[in-house]
MARKELUM-122226 format. One record per residue (C-alpha): residue in three letters; x, y, z. Coordinates in Angstrom, 3 decimals, decimal comma, always signed. Each point is the difference from the previous one (the first is absolute). Layout:
# residues N
residu ALA&east X&north Y&up Z $
...
END
This chain:
# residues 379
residu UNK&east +0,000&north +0,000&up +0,000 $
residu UNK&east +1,473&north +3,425&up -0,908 $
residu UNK&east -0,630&north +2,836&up +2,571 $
residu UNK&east -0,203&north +3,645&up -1,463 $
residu UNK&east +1,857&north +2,334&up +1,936 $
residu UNK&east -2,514&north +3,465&up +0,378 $
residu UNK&east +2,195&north +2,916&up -2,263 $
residu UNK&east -1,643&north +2,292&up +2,281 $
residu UNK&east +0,063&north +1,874&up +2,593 $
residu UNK&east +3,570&north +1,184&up -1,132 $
residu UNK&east +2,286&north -1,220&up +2,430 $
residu UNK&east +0,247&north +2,448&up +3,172 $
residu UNK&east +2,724&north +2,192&up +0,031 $
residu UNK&east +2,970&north +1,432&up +2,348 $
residu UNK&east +2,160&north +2,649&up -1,353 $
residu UNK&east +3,351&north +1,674&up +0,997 $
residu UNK&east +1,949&north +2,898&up -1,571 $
residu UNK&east +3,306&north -0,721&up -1,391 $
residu UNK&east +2,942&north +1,896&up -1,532 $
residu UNK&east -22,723&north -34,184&up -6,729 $
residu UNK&east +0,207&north -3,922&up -0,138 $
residu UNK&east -1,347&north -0,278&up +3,328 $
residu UNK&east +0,101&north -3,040&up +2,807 $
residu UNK&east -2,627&north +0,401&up +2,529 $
residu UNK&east -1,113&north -1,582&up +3,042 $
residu UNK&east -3,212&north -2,416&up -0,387 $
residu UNK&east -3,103&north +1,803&up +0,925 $
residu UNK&east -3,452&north +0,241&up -0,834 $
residu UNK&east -0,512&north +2,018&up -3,681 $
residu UNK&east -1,818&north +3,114&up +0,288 $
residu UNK&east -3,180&north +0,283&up -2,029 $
residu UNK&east -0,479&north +1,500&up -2,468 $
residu UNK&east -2,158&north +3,943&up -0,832 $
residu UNK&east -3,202&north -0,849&up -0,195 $
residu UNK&east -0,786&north +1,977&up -2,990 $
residu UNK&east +1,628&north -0,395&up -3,437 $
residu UNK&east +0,033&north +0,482&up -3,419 $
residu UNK&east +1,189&north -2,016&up -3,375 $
residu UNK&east +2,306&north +2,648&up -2,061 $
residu UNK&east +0,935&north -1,362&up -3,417 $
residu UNK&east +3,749&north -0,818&up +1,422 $
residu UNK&east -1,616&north -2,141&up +3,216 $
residu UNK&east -1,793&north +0,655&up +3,150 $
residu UNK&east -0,136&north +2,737&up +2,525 $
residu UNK&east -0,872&north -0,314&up +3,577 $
residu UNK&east -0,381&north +2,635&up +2,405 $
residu UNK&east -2,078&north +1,548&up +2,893 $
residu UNK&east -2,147&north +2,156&up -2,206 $
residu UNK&east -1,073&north -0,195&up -3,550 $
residu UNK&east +1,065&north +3,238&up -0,946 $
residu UNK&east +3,411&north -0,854&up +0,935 $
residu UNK&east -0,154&north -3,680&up -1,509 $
residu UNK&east -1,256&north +1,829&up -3,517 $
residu UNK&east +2,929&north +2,411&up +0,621 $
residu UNK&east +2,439&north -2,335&up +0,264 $
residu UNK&east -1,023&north -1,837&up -2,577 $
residu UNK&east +0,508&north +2,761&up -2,679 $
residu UNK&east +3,477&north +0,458&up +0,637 $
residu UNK&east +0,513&north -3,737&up +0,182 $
residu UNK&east -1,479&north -0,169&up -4,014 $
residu UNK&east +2,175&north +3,158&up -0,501 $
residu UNK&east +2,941&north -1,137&up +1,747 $
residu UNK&east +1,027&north -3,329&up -0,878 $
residu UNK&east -0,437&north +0,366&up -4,044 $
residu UNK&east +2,466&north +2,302&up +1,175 $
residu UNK&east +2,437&north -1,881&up +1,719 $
residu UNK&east -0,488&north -2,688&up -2,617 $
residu UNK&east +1,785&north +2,490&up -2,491 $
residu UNK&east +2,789&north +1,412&up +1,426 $
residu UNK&east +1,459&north -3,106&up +1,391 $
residu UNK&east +1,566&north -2,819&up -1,627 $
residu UNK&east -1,363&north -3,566&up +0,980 $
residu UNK&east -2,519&north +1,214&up +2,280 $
residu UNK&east -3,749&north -1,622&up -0,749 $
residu UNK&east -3,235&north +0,249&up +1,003 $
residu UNK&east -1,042&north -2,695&up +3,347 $
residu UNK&east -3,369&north -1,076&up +1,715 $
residu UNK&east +0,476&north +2,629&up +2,811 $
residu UNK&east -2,566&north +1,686&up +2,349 $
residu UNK&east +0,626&north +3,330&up +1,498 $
residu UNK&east -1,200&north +0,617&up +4,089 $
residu UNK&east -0,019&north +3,224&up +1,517 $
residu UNK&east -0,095&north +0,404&up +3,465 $
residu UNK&east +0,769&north +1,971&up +3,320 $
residu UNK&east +3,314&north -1,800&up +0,183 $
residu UNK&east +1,254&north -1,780&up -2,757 $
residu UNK&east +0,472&north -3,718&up +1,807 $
residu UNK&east -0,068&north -3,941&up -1,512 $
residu UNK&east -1,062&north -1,085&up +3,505 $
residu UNK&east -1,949&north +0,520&up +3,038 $
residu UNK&east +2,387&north +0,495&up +2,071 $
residu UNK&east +2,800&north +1,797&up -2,770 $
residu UNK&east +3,959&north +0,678&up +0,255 $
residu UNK&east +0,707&north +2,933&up +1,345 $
residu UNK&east +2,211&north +0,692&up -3,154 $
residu UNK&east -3,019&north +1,183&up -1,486 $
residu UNK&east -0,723&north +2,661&up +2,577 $
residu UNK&east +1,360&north +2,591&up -2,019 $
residu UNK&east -0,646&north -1,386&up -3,905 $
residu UNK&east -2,638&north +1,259&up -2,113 $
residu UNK&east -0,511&north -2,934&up -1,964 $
residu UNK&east +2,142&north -3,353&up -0,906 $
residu UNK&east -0,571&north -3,052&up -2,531 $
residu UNK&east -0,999&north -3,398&up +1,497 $
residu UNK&east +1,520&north -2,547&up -2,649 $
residu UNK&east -1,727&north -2,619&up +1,460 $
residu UNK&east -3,440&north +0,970&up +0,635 $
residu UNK&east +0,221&north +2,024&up -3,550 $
residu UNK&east -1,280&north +3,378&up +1,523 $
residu UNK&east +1,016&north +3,157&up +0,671 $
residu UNK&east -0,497&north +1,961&up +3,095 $
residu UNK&east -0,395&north +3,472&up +0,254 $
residu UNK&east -0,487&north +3,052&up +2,676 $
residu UNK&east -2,821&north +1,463&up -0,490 $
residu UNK&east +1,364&north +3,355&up +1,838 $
residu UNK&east +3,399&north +0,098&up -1,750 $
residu UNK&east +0,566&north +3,247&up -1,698 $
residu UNK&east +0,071&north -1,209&up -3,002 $
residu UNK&east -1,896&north -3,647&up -1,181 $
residu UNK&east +0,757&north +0,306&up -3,537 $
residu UNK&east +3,583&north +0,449&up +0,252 $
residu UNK&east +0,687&north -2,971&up +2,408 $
residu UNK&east -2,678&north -2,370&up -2,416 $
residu UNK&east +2,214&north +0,929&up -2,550 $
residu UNK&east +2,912&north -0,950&up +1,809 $
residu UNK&east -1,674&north -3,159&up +1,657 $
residu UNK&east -0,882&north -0,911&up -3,874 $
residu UNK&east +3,404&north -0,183&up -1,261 $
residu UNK&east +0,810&north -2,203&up +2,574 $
residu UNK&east -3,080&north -2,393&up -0,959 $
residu UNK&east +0,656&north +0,467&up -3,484 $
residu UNK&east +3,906&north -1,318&up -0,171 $
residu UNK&east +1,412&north -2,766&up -1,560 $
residu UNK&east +2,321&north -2,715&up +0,477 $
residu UNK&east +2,559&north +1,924&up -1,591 $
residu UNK&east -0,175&north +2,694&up +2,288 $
residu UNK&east +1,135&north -2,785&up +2,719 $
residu UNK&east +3,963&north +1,123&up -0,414 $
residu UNK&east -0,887&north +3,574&up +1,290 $
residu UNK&east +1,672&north +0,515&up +2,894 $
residu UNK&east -0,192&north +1,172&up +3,423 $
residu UNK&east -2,316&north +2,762&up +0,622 $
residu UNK&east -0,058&north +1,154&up -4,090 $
residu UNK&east -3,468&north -1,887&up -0,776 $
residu UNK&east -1,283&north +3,086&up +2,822 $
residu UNK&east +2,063&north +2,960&up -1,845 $
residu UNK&east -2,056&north -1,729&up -3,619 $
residu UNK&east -3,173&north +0,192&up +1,360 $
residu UNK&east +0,681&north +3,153&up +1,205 $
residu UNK&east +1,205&north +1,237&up -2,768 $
residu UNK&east -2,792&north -1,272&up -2,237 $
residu UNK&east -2,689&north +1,287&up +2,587 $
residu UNK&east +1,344&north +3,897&up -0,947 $
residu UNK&east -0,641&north -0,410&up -3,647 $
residu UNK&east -3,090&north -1,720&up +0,577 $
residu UNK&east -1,497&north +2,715&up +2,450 $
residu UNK&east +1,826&north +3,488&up -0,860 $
residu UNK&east -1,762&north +1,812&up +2,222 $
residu UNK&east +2,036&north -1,924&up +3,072 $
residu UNK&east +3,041&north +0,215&up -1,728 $
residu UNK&east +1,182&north +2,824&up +1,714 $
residu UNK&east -0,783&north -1,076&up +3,670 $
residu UNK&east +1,258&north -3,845&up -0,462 $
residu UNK&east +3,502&north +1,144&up -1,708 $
residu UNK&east +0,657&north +2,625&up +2,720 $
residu UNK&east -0,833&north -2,576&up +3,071 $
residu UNK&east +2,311&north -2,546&up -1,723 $
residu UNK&east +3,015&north +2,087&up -0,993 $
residu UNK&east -0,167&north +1,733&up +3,423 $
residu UNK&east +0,082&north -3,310&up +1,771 $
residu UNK&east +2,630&north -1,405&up -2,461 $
residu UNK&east +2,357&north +3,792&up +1,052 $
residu UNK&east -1,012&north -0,407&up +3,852 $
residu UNK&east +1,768&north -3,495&up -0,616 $
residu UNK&east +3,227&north +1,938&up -1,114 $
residu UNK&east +0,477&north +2,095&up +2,404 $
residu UNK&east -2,734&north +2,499&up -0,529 $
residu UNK&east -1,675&north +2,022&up -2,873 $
residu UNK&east +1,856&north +3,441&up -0,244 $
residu UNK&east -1,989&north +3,266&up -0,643 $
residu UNK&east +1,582&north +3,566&up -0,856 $
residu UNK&east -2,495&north +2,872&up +0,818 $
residu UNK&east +0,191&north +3,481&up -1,345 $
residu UNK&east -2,237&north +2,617&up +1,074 $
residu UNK&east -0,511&north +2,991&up -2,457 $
residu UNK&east -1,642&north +3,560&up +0,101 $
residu UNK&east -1,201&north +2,038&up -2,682 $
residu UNK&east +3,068&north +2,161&up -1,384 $
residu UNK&east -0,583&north +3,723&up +0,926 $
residu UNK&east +1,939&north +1,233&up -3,427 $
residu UNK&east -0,400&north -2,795&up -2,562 $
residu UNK&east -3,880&north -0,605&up -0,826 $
residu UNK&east -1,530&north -3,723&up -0,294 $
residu UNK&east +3,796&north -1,323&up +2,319 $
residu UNK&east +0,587&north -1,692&up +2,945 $
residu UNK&east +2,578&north +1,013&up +2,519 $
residu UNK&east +1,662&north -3,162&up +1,820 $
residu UNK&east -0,397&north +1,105&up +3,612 $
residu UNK&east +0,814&north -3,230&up +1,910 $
residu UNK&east +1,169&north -3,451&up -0,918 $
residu UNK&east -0,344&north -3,200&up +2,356 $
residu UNK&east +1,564&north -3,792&up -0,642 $
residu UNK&east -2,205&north -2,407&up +1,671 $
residu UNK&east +0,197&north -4,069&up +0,582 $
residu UNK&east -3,535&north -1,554&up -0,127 $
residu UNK&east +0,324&north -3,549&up +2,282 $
residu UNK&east -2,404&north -2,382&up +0,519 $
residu UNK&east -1,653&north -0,719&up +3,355 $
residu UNK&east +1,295&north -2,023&up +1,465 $
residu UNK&east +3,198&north +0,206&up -1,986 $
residu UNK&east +0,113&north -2,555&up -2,930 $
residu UNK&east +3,536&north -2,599&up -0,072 $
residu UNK&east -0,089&north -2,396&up -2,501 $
residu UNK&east +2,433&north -1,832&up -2,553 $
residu UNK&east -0,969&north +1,471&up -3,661 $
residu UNK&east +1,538&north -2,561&up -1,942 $
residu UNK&east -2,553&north -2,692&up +2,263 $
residu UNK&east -2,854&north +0,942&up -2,403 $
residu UNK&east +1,496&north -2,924&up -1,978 $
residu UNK&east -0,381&north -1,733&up +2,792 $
residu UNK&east -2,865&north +0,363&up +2,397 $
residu UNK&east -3,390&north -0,366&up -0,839 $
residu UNK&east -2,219&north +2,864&up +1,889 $
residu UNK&east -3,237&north -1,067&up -1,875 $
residu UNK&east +0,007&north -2,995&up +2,512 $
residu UNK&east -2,200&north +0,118&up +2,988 $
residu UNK&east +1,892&north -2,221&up +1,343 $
residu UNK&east +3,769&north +1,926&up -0,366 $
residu UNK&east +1,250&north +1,531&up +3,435 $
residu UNK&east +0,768&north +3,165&up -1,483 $
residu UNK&east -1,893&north +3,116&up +1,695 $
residu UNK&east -2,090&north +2,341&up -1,589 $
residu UNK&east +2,516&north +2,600&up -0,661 $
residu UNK&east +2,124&north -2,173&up -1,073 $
residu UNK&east -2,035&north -1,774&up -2,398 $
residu UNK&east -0,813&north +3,527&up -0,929 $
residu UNK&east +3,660&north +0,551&up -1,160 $
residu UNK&east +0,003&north -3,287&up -2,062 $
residu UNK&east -3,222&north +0,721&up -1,524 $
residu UNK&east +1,611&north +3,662&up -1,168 $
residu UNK&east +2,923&north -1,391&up -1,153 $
residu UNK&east -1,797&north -2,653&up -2,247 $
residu UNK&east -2,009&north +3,205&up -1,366 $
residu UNK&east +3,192&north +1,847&up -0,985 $
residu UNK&east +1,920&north -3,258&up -1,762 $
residu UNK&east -3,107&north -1,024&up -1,739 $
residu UNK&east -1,143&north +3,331&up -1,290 $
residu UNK&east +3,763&north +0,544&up -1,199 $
residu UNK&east +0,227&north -3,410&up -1,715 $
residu UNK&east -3,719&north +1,122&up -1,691 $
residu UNK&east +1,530&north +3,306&up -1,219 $
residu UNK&east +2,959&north -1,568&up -1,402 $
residu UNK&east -1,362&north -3,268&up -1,854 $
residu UNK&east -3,550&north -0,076&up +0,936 $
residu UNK&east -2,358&north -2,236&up +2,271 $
residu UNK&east +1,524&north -2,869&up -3,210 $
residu UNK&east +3,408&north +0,578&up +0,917 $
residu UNK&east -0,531&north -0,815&up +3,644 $
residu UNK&east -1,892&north -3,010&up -0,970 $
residu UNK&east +2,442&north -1,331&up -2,738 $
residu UNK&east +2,444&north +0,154&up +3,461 $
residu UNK&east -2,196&north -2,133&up +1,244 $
residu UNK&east -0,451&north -2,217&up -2,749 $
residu UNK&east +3,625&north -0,128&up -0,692 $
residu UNK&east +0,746&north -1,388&up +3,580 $
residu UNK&east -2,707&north -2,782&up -0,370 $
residu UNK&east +1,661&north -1,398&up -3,027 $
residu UNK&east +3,317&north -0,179&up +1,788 $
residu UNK&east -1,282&north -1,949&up +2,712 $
residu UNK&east +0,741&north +2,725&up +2,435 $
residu UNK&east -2,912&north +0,568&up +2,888 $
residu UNK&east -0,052&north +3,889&up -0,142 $
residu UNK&east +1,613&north +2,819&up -2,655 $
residu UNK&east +3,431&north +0,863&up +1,389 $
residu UNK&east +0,027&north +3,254&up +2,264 $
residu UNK&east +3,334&north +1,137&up -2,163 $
residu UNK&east -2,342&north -0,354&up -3,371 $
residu UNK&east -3,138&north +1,955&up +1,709 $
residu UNK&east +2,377&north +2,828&up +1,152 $
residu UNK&east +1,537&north +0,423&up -3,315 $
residu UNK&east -3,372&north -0,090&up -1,972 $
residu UNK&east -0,903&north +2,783&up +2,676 $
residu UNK&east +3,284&north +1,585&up -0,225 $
residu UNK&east +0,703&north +0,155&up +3,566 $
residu UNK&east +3,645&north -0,606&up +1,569 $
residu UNK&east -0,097&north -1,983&up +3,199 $
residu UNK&east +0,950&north +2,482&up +2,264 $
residu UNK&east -2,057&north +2,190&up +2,427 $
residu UNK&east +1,192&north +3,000&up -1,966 $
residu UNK&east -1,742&north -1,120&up -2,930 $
residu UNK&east -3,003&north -0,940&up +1,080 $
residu UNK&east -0,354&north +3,562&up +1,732 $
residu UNK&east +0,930&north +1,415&up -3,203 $
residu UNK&east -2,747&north -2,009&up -1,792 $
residu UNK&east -2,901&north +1,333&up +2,869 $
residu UNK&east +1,255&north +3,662&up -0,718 $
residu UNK&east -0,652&north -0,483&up -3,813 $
residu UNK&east -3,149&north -1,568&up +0,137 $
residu UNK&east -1,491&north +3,218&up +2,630 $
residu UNK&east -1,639&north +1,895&up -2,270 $
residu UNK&east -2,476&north +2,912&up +0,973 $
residu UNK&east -2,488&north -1,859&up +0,016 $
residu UNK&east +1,103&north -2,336&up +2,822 $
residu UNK&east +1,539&north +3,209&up +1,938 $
residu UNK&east -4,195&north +1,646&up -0,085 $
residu UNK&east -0,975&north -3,281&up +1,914 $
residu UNK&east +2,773&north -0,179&up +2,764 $
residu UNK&east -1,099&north +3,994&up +0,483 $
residu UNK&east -4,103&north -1,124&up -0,273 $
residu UNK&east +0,647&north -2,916&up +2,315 $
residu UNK&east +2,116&north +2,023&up +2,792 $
residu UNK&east -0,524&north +3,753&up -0,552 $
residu UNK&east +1,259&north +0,535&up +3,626 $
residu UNK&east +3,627&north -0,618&up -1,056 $
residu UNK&east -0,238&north +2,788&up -2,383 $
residu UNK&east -1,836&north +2,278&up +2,843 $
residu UNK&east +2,811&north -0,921&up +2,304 $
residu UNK&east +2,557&north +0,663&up -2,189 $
residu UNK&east -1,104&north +3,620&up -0,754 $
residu UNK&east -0,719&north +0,580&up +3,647 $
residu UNK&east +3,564&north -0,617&up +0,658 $
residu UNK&east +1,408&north +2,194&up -2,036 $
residu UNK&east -2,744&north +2,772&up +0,227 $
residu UNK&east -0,507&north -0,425&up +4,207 $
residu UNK&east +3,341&north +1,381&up +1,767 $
residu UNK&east +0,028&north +2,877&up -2,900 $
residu UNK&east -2,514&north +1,417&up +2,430 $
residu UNK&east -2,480&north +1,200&up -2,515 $
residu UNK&east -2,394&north +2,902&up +0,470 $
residu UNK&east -3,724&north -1,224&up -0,329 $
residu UNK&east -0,170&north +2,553&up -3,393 $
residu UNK&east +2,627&north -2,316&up -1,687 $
residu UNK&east -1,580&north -3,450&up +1,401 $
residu UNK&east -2,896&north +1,308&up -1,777 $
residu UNK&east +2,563&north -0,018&up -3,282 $
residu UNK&east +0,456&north -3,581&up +0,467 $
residu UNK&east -2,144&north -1,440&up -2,641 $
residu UNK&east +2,393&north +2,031&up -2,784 $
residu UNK&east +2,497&north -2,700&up +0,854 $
residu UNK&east +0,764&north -2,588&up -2,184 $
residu UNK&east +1,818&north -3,476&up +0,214 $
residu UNK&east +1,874&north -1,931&up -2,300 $
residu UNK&east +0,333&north -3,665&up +0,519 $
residu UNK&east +2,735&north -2,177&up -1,284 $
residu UNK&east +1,353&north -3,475&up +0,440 $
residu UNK&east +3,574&north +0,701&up +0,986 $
residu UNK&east +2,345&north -1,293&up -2,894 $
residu UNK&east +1,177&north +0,608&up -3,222 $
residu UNK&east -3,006&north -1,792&up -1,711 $
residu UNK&east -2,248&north +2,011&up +2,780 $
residu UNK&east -2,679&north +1,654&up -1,764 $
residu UNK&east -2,415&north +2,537&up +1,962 $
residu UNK&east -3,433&north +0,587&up +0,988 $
residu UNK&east -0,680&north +3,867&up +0,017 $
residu UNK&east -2,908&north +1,059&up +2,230 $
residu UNK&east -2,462&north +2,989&up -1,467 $
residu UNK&east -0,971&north +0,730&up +3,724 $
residu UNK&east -0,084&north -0,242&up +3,221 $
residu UNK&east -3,192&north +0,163&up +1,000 $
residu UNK&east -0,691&north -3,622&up +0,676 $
residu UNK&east +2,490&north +0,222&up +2,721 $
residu UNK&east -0,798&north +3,344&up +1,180 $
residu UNK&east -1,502&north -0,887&up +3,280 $
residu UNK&east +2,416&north -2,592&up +0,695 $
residu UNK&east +2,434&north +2,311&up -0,348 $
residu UNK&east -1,095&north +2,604&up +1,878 $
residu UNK&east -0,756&north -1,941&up +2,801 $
residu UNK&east +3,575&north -1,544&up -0,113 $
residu UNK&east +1,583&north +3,619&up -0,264 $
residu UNK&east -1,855&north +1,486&up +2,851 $
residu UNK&east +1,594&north -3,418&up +2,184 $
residu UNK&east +3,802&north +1,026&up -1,000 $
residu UNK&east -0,591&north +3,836&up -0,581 $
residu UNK&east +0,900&north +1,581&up +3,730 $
residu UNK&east -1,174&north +3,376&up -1,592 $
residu UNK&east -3,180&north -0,678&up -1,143 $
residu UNK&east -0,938&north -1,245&up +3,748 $
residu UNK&east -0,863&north +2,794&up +0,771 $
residu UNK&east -2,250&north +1,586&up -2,918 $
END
């Protein structure tokens, strides 16, 4: 049984300035929703039939889908249950405590949340698992996760943004930390429709708790089990590091040059594709260095507006600290919404997220400002 690992909520974050195939106990199986519906793909079962019908239409949307992109993947006899909690049996793992939805090989089904954030995006993942084929077998590691992943963002664009951020940020928590720089800018007094650079910052994003993990493991540990000993965070990492090889590998040679890998290794006898051959398709070294390298390049703005959407107090803190002990007068805190901010993943591939205003964080901000500012006290 594969167990999805939620993209979201983005990991939480510290920051400091600076210069699954499953094996579970016996147990009673749960039963099933009581309502359900018969979708041209297969059946639907859920609490409600709105949800059931729902469901259902991305299931006869989805899986064509799947069926398309991926090499040897085909269509099974599979039902799809949503519930509370996503659970095989009555009295569940507690690997699946967390999961918004896994595959059950053996009971042909696939379980979903029906409170995750977003269903279609993990049925679309959960159905590339279902759909594989024996080929697929010599995947290795953690990279059948980063493929469904990575199939799940063309599939449903619209969650694109939000799964690639949670991944990559795990997969840079993993290496020591995701690393921002932060310019704040006023409008230039003498040269119209400019910015003057009036403060710069260097931050470290971290996980909490902090994230220590082997990269080069991916190869090697499989966090789609419910039964692996990993924790969350650190299945977390794994999961964001299969994201960033895969989606490398799929730039490079396509979702067909990952699978010839795999078909490659099968004809020489070998159990899994080689982790020297996967790197090189993804053009990765197998240092630390490269792989933090690789996480800077694939940041793009995009992924830089969801860390800020997901934890707009870091941003609020950040300006506080540079705008508190200035000791502003209340007529410039007033000025506070001219700021902007400029967002960028540190490194020479960094590219940067400029924000038109402040205003979203204008009440964060002020409140953070009026903590640190000793002047303003007493206004």
């Amino acid at each position: 049984m594969k167990a999805s690992v939620p993209a979201g909520p983005i990991a939480p974050l510290r920051w400091a300035a600076i210069a699954a195939t499953a094996v579970l106990a016996g147990g009673c199986m749960v039963s099933p929703p009581r309502e359900h519906t018969r979708a041209q793909e297969g059946v639907v079962r859920a609490a409600s039939p709105l949800t059931a019908e729902r469901v259902g239409q991305a299931f006869d949307r989805l899986l064509p889908g799947v069926l398309a992109l991926v090499p040897d993947s085909r269509r099974r006899d599979i039902e799809i249950w949503v519930q509370d909690v996503p659970a095989l049996y009555e009295f569940q793992s507690s690997a699946y405590s967390d999961a918004d939805g896994f595959y059950a090989h053996s009971a042909r089904r696939i379980h979903l949340r029906e409170g995750s954030e977003n269903i279609e995006r993990t049925l679309a993942h959960e159905l590339v698992h279902a759909s594989l084929g024996r080929s697929w077998e010599t995947l290795p590691g953690t990279l059948e996760e980063g493929l469904c992943d990575y199939i799940s963002t063309l599939l449903c664009p619209d969650a694109a943004a939000r799964l690639s951020a949670g991944r990559l940020a795990s997969a840079a928590f993993s290496t020591g930390g995701l690393v921002l720089d932060i310019d704040l800018a006023l409008p230039s007094t003498d040269r119209p429709d400019q910015r003057d650079v009036c403060w710069s910052a260097r931050l470290r994003l971290e996980g909490e708790p902090r994230i220590d993990v082997d990269p080069l493991r991916v190869f090697d540990e499989e966090a789609g089990l419910s039964s692996s000993d990993l924790t969350p965070s650190q299945k977390k990492a794994y999961y964001g590091i299969a994201f960033l090889v895969v989606q490398r590998i799929a730039d490079r040679v396509g979702i067909e040059g990952l699978h010839q890998l795999c078909v490659n290794a099968r004809r020489e006898g070998l159990s899994q594709v080689p982790a020297e051959r996967l790197l090189e398709a993804a053009g990765l070294g197998l240092e630390r260095a490269d792989l933090r390298a690789a996480i800077e390049e694939a940041f793009t703005p995009r992924e830089i507006a969801e860390i800020v959407r997901a934890h707009p107090e870091f941003l609020a803190s950040t300006v506080a600290h540079y705008l508190g002990p200035v000791g502003l007068e209340r007529e410039i805190l007033d000025d506070i919404v001219q700021l902007e901010a400029f967002i960028a993943v540190s490194g020479p591939a960094g590219r940067g997220l400029a924000i038109a205003s402040m205003e979203p964080f204008r009440s964060d901000i002020e409140h953070a400002v009026r903590r640190s500012g000793p002047r303003l006290a007493g206004h």
